[in-house]
C-alpha positions in Angstrom: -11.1 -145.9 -94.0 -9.2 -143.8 -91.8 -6.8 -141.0 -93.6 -3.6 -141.6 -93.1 -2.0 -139.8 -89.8 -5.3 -140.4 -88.5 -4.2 -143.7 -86.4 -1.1 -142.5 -84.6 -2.4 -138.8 -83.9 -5.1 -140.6 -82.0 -3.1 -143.1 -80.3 -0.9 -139.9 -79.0 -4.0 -138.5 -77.2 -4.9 -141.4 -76.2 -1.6 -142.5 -74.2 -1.0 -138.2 -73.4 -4.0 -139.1 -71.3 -3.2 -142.4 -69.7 -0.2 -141.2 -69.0 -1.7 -138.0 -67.0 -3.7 -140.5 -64.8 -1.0 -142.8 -64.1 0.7 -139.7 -63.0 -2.4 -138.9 -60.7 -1.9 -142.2 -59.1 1.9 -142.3 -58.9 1.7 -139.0 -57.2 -1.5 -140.6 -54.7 0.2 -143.6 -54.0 3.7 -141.3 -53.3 2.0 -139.0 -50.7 0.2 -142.0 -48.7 2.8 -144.1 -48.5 4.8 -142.1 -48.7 7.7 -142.9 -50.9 8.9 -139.0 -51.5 10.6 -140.1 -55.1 7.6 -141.0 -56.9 6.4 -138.5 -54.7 8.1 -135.3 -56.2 8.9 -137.1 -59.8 4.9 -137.5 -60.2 4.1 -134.6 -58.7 6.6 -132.4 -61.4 5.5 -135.1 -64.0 1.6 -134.5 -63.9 2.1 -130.5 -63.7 4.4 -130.5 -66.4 2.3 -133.0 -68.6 -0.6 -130.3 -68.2 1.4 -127.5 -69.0 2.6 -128.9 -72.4 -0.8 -130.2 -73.4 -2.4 -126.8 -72.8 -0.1 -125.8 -75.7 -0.3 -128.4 -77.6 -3.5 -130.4 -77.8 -6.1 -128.1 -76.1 -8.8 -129.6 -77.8 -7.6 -132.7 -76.0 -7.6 -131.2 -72.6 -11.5 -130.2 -73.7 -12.6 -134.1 -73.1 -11.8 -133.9 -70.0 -13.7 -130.7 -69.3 -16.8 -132.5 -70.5 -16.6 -134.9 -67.5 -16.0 -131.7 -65.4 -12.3 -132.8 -64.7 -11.1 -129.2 -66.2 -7.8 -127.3 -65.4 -9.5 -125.9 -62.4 -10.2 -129.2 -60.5 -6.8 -131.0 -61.6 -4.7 -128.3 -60.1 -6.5 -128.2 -57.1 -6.5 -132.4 -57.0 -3.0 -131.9 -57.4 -2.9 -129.3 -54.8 -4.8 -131.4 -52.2 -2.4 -134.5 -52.7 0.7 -132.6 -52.2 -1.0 -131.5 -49.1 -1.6 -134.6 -48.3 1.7 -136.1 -49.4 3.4 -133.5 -46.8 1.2 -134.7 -44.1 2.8 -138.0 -44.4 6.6 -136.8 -44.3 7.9 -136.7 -41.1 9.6 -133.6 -39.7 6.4 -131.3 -41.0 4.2 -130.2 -37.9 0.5 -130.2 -39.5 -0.3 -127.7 -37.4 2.5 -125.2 -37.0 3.8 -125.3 -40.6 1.2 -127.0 -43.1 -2.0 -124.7 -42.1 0.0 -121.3 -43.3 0.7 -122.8 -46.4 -3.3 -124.2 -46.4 -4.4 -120.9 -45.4 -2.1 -119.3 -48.2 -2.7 -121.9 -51.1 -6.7 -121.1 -50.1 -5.8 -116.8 -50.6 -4.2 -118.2 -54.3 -7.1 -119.9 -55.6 -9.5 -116.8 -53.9 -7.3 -114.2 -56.5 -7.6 -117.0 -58.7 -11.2 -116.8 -59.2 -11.4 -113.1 -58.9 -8.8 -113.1 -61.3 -12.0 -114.8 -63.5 -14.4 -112.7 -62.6 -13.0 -109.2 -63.9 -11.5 -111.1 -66.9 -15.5 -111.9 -67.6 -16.0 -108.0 -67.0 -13.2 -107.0 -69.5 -14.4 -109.1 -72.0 -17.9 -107.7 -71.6 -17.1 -104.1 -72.0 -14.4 -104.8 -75.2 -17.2 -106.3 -77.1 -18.5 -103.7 -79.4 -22.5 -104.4 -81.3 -20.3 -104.1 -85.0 -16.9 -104.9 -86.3 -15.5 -102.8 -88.7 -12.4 -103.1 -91.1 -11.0 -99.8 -93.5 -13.0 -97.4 -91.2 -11.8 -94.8 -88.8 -12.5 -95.8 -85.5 -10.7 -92.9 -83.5 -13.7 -91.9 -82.1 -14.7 -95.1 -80.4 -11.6 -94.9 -78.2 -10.3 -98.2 -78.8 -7.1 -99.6 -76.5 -5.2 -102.2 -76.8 -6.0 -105.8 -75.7 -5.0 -107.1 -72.4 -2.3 -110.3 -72.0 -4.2 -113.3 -72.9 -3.3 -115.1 -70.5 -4.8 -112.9 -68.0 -8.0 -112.2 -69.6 -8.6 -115.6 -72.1 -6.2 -118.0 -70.9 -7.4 -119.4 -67.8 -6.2 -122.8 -67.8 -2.5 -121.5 -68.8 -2.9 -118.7 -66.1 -3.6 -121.3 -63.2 -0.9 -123.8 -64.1 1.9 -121.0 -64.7 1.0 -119.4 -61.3 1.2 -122.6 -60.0 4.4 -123.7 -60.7 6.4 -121.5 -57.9 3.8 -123.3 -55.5 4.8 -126.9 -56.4 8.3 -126.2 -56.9 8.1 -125.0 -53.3 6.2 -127.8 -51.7 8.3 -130.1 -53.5 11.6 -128.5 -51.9 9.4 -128.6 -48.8 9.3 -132.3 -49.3 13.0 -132.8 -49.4 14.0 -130.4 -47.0 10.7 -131.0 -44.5 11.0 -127.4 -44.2 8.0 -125.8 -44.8 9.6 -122.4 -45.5 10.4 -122.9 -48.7 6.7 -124.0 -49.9 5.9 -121.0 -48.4 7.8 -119.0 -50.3 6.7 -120.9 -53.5 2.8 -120.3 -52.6 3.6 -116.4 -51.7 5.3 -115.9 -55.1 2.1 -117.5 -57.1 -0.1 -115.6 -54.7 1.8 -112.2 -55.4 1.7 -113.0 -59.0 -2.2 -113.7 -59.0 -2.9 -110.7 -57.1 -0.7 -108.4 -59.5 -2.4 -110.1 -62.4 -5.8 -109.5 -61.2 -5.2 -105.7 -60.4 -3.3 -105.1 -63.8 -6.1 -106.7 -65.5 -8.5 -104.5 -63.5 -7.4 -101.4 -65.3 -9.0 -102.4 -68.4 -12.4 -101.5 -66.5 -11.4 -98.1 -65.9 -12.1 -95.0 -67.9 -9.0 -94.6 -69.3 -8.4 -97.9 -71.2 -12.4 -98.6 -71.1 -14.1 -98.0 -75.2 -17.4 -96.3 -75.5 -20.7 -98.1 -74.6 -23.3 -100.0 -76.8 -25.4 -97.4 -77.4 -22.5 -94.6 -78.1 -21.1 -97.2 -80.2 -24.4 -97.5 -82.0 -24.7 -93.2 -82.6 -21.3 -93.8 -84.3 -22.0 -95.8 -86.5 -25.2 -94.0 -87.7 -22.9 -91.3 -88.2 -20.6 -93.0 -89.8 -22.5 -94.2 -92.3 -24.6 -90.8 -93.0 -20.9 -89.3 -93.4 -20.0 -92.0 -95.9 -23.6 -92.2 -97.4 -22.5 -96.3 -99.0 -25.0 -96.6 -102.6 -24.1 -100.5 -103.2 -23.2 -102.9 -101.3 -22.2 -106.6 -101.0 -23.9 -108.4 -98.1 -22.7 -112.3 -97.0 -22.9 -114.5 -93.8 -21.5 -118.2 -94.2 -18.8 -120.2 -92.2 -14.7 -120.3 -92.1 -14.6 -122.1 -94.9 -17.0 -120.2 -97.5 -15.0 -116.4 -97.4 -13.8 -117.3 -100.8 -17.3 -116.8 -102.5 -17.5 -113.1 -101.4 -14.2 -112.8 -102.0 -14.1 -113.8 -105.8 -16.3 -110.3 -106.0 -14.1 -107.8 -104.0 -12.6 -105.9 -107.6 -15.7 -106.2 -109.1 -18.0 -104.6 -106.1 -14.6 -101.6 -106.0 -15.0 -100.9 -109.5 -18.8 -99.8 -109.4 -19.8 -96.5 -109.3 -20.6 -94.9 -106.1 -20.1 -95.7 -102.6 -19.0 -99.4 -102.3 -19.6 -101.1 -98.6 -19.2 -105.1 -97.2 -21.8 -106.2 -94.7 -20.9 -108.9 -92.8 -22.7 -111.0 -90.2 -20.3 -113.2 -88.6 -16.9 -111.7 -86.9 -14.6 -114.0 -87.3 -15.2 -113.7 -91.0 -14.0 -109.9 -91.0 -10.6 -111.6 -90.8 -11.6 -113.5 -94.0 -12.0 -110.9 -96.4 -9.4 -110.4 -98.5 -7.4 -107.3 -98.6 -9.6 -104.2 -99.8 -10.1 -100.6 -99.6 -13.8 -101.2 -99.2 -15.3 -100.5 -96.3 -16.5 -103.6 -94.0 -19.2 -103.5 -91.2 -19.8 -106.5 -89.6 -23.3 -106.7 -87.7 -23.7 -109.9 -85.8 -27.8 -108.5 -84.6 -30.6 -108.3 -86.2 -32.0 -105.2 -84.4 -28.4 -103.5 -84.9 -28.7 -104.7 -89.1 -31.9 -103.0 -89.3 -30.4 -99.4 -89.0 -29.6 -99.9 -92.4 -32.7 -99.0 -93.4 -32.2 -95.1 -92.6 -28.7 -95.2 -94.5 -28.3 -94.2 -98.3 -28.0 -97.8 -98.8 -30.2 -98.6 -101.9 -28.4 -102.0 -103.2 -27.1 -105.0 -102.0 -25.4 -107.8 -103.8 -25.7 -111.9 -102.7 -22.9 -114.2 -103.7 -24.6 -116.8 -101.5 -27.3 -118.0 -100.0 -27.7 -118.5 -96.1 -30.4 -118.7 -92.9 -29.4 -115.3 -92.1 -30.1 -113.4 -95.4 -33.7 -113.4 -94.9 -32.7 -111.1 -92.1 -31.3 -108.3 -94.3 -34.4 -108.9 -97.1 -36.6 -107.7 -94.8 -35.4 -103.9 -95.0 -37.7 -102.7 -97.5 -35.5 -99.4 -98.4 -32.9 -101.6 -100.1 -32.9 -103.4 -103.4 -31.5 -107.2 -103.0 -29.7 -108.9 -106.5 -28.8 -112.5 -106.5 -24.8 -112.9 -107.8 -24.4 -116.1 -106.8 -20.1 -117.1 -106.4 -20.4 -119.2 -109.6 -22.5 -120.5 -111.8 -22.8 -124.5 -113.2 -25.5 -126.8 -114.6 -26.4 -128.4 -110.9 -28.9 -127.9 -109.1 -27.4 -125.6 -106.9 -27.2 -122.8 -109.2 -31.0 -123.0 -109.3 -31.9 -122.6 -106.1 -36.0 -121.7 -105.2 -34.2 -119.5 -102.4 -33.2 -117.1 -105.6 -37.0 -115.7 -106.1 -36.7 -113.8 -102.9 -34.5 -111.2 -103.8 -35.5 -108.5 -106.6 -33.5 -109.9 -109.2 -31.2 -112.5 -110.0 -27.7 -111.8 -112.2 -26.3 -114.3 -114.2 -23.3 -114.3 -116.3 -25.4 -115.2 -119.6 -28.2 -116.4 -121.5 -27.7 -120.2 -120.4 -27.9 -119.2 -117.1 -31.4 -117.5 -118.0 -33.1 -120.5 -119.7 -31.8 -122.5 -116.7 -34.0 -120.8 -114.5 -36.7 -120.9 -116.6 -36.5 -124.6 -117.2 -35.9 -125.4 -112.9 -39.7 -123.6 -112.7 -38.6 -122.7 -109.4 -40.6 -119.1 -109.3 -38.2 -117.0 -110.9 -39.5 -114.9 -113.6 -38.0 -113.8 -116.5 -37.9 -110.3 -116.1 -36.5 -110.6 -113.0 -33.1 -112.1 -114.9 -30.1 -109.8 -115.7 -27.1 -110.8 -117.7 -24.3 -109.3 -116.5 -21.5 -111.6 -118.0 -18.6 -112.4 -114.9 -16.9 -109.2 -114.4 -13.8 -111.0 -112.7 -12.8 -113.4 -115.1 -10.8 -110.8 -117.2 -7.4 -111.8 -115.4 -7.9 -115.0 -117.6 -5.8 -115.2 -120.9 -7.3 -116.0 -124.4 -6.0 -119.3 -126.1 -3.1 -118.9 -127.8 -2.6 -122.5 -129.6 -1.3 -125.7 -128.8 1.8 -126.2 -126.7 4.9 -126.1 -128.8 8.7 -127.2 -127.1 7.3 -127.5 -123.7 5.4 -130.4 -121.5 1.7 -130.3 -122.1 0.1 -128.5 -118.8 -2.9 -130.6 -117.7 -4.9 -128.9 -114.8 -7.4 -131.5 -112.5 -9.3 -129.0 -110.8 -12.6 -131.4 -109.8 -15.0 -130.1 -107.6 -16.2 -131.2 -104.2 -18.7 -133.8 -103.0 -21.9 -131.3 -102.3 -24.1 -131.8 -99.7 -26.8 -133.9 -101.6 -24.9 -137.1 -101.8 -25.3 -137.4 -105.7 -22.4 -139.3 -107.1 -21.8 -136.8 -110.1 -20.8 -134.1 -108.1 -17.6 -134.6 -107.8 -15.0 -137.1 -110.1 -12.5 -137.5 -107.2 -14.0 -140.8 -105.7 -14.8 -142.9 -109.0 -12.1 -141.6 -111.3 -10.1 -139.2 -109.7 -7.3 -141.4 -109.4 -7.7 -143.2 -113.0 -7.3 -139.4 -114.6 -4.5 -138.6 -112.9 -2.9 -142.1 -113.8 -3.3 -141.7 -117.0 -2.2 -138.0 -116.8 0.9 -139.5 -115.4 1.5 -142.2 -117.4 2.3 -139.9 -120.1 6.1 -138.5 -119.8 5.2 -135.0 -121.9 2.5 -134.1 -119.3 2.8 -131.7 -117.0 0.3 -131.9 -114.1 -1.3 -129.3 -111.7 -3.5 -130.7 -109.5 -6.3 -128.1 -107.5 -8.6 -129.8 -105.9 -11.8 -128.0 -104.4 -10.7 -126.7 -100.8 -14.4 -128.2 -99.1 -13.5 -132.0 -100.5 -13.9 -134.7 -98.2 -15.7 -132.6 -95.6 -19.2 -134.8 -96.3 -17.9 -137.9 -97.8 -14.4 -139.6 -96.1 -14.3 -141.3 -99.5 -13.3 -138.0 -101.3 -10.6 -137.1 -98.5 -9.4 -140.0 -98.9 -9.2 -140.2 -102.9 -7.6 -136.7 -102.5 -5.1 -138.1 -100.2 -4.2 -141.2 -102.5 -4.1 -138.5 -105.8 -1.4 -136.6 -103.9 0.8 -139.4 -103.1 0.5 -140.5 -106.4 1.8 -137.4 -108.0 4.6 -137.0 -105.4 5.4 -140.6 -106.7 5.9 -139.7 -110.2 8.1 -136.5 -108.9 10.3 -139.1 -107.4 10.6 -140.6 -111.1 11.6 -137.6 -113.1 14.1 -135.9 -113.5 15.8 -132.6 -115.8 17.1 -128.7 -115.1 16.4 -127.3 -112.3 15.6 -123.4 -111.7 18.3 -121.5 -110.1 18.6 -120.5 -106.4 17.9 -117.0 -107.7 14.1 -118.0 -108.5 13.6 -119.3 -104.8 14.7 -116.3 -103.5 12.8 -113.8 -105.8 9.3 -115.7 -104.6 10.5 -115.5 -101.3 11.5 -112.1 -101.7 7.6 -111.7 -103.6 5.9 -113.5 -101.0 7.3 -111.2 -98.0 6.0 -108.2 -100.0 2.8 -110.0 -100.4 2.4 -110.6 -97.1 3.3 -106.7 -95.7 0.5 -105.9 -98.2 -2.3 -108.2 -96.9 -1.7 -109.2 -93.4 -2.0 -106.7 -90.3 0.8 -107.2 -87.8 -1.3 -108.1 -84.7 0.1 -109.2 -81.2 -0.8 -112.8 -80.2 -3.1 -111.2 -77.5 -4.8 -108.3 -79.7 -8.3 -108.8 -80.0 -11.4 -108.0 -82.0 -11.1 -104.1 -81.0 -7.3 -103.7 -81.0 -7.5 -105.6 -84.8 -10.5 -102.5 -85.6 -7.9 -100.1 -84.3 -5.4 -101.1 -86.2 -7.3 -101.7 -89.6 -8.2 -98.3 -89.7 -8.4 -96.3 -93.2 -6.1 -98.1 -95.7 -3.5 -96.0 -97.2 -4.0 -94.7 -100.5 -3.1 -97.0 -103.6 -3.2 -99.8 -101.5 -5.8 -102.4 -103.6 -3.5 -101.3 -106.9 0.0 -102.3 -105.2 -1.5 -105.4 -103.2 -2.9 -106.2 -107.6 0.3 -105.5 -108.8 2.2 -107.7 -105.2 -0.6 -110.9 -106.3 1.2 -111.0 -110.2 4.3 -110.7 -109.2 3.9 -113.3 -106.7 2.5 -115.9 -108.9 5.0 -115.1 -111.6 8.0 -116.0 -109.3 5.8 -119.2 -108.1 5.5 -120.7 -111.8 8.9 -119.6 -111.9 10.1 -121.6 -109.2 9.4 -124.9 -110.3 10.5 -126.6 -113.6 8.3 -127.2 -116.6 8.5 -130.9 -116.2 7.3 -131.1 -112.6 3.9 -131.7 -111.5 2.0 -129.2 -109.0 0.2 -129.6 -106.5 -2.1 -126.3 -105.1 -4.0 -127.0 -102.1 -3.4 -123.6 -101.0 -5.5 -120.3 -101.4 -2.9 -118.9 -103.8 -2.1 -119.3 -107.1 -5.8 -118.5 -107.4 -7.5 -120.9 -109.7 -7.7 -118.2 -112.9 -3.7 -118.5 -112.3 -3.9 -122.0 -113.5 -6.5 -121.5 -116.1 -3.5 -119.2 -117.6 -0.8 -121.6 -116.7 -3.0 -124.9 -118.0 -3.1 -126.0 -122.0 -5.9 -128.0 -121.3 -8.8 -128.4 -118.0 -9.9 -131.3 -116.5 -13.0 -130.7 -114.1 -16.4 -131.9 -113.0 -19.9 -130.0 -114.1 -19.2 -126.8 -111.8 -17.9 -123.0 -112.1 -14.9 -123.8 -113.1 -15.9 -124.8 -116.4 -18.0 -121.7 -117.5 -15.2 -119.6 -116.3 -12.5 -121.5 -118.3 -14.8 -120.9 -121.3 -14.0 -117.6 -121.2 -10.4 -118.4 -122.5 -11.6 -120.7 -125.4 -9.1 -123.1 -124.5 -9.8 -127.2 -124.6 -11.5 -128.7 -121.5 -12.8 -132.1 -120.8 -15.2 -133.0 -117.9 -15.7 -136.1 -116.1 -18.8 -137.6 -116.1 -19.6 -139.8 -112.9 -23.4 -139.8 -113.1 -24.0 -142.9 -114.1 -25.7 -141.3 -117.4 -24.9 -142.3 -121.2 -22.8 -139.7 -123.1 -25.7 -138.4 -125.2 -27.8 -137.7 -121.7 -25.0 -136.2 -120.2 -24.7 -133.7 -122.8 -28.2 -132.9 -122.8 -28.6 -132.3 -119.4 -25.8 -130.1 -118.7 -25.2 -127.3 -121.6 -21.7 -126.4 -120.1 -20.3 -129.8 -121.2 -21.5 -128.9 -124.9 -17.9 -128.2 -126.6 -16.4 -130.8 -123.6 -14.6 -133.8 -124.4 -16.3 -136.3 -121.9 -14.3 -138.5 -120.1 -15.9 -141.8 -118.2 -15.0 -143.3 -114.7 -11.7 -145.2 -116.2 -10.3 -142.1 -118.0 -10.1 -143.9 -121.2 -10.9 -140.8 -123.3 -7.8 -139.0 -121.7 -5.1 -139.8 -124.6 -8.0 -138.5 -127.2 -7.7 -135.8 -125.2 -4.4 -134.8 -125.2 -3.7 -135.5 -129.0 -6.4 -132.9 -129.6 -4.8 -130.6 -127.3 -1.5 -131.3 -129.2 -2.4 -131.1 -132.8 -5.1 -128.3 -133.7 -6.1 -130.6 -136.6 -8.0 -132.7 -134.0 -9.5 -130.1 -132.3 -12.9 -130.4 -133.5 -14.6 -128.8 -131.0 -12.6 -125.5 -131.4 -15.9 -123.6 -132.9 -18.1 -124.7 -130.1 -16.6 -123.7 -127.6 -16.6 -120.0 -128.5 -19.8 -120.3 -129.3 -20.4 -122.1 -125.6 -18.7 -119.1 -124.5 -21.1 -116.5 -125.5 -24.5 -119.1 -124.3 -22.6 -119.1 -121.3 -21.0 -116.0 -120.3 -22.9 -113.3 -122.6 -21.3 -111.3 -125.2 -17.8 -109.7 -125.3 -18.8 -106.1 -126.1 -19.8 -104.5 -124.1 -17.6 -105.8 -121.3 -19.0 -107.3 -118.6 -17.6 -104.9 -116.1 -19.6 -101.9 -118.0 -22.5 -104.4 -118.0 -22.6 -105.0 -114.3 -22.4 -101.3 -113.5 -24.7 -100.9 -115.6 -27.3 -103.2 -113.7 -26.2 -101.8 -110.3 -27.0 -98.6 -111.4 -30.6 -99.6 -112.7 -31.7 -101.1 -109.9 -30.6 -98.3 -107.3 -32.7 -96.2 -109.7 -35.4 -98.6 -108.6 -34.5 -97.9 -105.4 -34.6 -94.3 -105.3 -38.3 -94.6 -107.4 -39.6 -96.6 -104.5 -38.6 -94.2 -102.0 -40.3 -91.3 -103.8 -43.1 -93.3 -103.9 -43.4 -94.2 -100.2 -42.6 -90.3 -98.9 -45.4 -89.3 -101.8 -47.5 -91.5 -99.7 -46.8 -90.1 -96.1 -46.7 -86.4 -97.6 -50.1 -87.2 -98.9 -49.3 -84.8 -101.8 -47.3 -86.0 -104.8 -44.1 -85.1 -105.4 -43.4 -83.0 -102.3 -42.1 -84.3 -99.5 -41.8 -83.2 -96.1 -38.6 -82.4 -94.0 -39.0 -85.8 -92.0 -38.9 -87.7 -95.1 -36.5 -86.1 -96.7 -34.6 -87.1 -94.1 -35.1 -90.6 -93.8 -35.0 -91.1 -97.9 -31.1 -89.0 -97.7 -29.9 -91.6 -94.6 -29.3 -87.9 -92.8 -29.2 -89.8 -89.4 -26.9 -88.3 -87.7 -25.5 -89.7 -84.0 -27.2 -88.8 -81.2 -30.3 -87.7 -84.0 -32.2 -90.9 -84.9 -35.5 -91.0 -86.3 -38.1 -92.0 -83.7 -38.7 -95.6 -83.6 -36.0 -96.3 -85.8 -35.6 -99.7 -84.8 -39.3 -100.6 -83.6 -40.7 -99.8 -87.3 -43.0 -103.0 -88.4 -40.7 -102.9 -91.4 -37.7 -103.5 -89.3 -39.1 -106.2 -87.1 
């Protein structure tokens, strides 16, 4: 079924289009006939019509360019009719007054496509081999970014230039004198030409960055001067940044030289604000340098095609972190056996491996409990003079098609009915940000849940908090956002943005820490106990509503094994298909759950356990769950991960004293070459020979 919006939005497009053709043929059938009305109004019509959809439905104006009928040709269709159209009026000589302003419109299009050609150039040489983000880049002699619309925007560029031309020729048509589209096509000439020589500056020395191979030096420099120990290493799509994100404190708190290796650009964006270090390496020849760096560790919150590229430097240590960690399959993945070793947050996590037989050994497993989750808050007993706060966090559909992924499609809405049906609940309502992007059915479950709970708004009623608490978040959320988002110009590109994110200022990661809580303070704040939420957005972060929640709602994922860590009562729905009894025994984290079926009918259970600690039978399991799950309390998992990191550079550094034993030929000394190499000392402009040509980097 198609989600609602979905109907009209494409009827829209559809008649934006017809309407664009019929004002093609209106402006035909004008200039052959002529009638000079339809003539001009068509004319003005179909120029304007582009204009606006260029703004507003680009992606639109894309269809067209798949049948090769892009901006290019319509202008110059347009262009030919109104030619043709002026032919037809009497009182224009052809010859005398229409081939200047032939000869003319030709000269426009010419700087027109010149205009294309050094915009190709300029984008050519502001395309650096890396991105970086919290780095100096001074020395790389970055400018600024030229207009868009002169170097990107070609289809805007041609239509705004244009518009002097037809307003000319259409005054032309009126008047049938051809001076004034004269005048029009020498002002979009003029105005072509300019654009094309200002544009052209950006090729010269002064505004032009350093080459690909001085670019290169730099960074080898760079990164012998910072000499990075551990590092966190992702690649994934727009979507995924949250899953290295979840691990930005925890990687800042290690010991050492902290450093974020990316492999797509746009995700440099993504990252959340830090003071670590980012360098974003899109080639695999560039990645390779890494191997002469001090580099010795890098973490994996995910899996993806391109991180068999970084396992094959030989130098560097590779742990498996994963971005979460549940009873499906996913959190057993074969792919995990290729890296050195695999962390998990505790000993269920260990015998889950073991029992998947997928080729990851035992020794290879370190527990290293889930550093981040110490923002959550321990239970502190049922709710007492207050709504009870339900959260409905379920999980997405997965890519594997199994029904019991996610509880959206089969009981979603029959949860959150019951949730509603109940006047002392209070509902927040987070649902995974990837659901509905394989199955339509969960989009659309999602979009039926929200409606629902706006519904039930409608229905209630109480006090209200005062204007004072809007203001304070807005007053929070303006601080937030001078704290994590760079001020760029619309037209500032990847270079300008590496320019502008330079070193961050010191204390920055503490106040943007200390901007999040008091953000998401003044947003519980904002609303009244008795109304229900719903987050869709990136923040309140999810550990917010653990802290803000009485009681968890979810499906077998993450979420659950991180709620455990507050000891608080959860349930999880179970869509499987299985019995109860093989539910349980097939997924360990729903041990100390309260297991609700397709229809909901175990919610009210629920809640009265929630409400009177009497009936919370299940109180003792879960902090036992909690320790199978997420390891012991003491010491704290933060020490713990450190801990690991630093054990397996010290494998690291024991593999490199064993290879430069090996070329020294004599134990334990080592030669000035190798010493080299093993320190990163790789200096710009001073690369070891065949630094990128080594069979190891291959």
């Amino acid at each position: 079924m198609p989600s609602a919006g979905f109907v009209p939005r494409r009827a829209v497009q559809l008649a934006a289009l017809f309407a664009m053709m019929l004002a093609f043929t209106a402006q035909l059938v004008g200039a052959l006939l002529p009638i000079i009305p339809l003539f001009i109004a068509a004319s003005v019509v179909n120029l304007g019509l582009d204009l606006i959809l260029q703004h507003k439905q680009p992606g639109l104006l894309s269809v067209l360019g798949r049948i090769r009928f892009d901006v290019t040709v319509r202008q110059l269709l347009r262009d030919m009719v109104i030619l043709v159209g002026l032919l037809h009026i009497d009182g224009i000589n052809p010859l005398e007054e229409q081939a200047p302003l032939t000869i003319t419109l030709l000269l426009f299009y010419g700087t027109h496509f010149v205009c294309q050609a050094v915009a190709v150039l300029v984008r050519r040489t502001r395309s650096l081999p890396f991105v970086t983000r919290n780095i100096d880049t001074s020395a790389l002699r970055l400018s600024d970014a030229p207009p868009r619309i002169l170097s990107r925007q070609t289809g805007r560029r041609l239509l705004r230039f244009s518009v002097p031309t037809t307003t000319g020729m259409m005054v032309t048509a009126i008047t049938t004198d051809a001076y004034w589209g004269g005048i029009g096509i020498a002002v979009s000439l003029v105005l072509s030409a300019a654009g094309t020589a200002y544009l052209g500056t950006w090729l010269l020395p002064r505004k032009r960055v350093v080459s690909e191979q001085r670019a290169l030096e730099w960074l080898d420099g760079w990164l012998a001067e910072y000499e990075p120990t551990v590092g966190m290493y992702f690649s994934g799509g727009a979507s995924s940044a949250y899953q290295a994100n979840m691990w930005l404190s925890t990687l800042a708190g290690l010991d050492g030289n902290p450093i974020i290796v990316l492999r797509e650009r746009f995700m440099v964006q993504k990252i959340e604000a830090t003071d670590i270090p980012v360098v974003c390496i899109p080639k695999v020849a560039n990645l390779m340098r890494l191997e002469h760096s001090t580099l010795k560790v890098l973490l994996h919150p995910a899996n993806s095609g391109k991180t068999s590229q970084i396992l094959r430097i030989p130098s560097i240590k590779h742990a498996f972190i994963n971005h979460g960690e549940s009873d499906k399959l996913s959190s057993c993945n074969p792919y995990a056996k290729a890296y050195d070793e695999v962390w998990v947050a505790g000993p269920a996590a260990r015998d889950r491996y073991q029992l998947a037989d997928i080729g990851v050994e035992d020794k290879d497993v370190v527990e290293v409990g889930r550093p981040q989750l110490a923002p959550i808050l321990p239970y502190e007993g049922a709710p007492k003079d207050r709504p009870t706060t339900v959260l409905y966090a379920p999980t997405w559909e997965g890519w594997d098609g199994n029904p019991g992924n996610t509880s959206v499609i089969l009981a979603g809405e029959n949860i959150v009915r019951e949730l509603l049906a109940d006047d002392t609940v209070r509902l927040l309502y987070k649902p995974h940000p990837m659901t509905g992007s394989v199955d339509p059915r969960a989009g659309a479950a999602n979009t039926r849940i929200q409606a629902m709970i706006a519904e039930a708004n409608g229905r209630r009623s109480g006090a209200q908090p005062g204007p004072e608490a809007a203001v304070e978040l807005a007053r929070r959320a303006e601080e937030l956002q001078a704290l994590t988002t760079s001020g760029f110009r619309k037209s500032a590109d990847e270079l300008e943005r590496m320019g502008l994110q330079g070193t961050p200022e010191e204390g920055r990661s503490a106040a943007v820490d200390a901007a999040v809580d008091a953000w998401e303070a003044a947003y519980w704040n904002s609303f009244p106990d008795w109304q229900h939420v719903v987050i869709t957005t990136a923040r309140p972060g999810i550990f917010a509503c653990f802290n803000e929640a009485d009681v968890l709602i979810s499906d077998v994922s993450s979420v659950v094994s991180d709620y455990l860590s507050s000891e608080k009562p959860y349930a999880v729905a179970n869509t499987s298909g299985m019995s109860e009894e093989e539910f349980r025994a097939n997924f360990p984290t729903v041990r100390a759950a309260t297991i609700l079926t397709p229809d909901a009918s175990g919610v009210a259970g629920l809640l009265k356990a929630v409400r009177d600690p009497e009936l919370d039978v299940l109180a003792a399991e879960r902090a036992e769950l909690k320790e199978h799950l997420l390891g012991p309390s003491d010491p704290p998992s933060a020490v713990r991960f450190n801990e690991a990191a630093r054990a397996l550079c010290a494998q690291a550094d024991e593999r490199r004293r064993r290879m430069e034993s090996r070329l020294t030929g004599i134990p334990g000394q080592r030669s000035q070459g190798a010493a080299d190499a093993s320190d990163g000392a790789v200096t710009a402009g001073n690369e070891p020979s065949g630094a990128a040509d080594t069979p190891a980097a291959v």
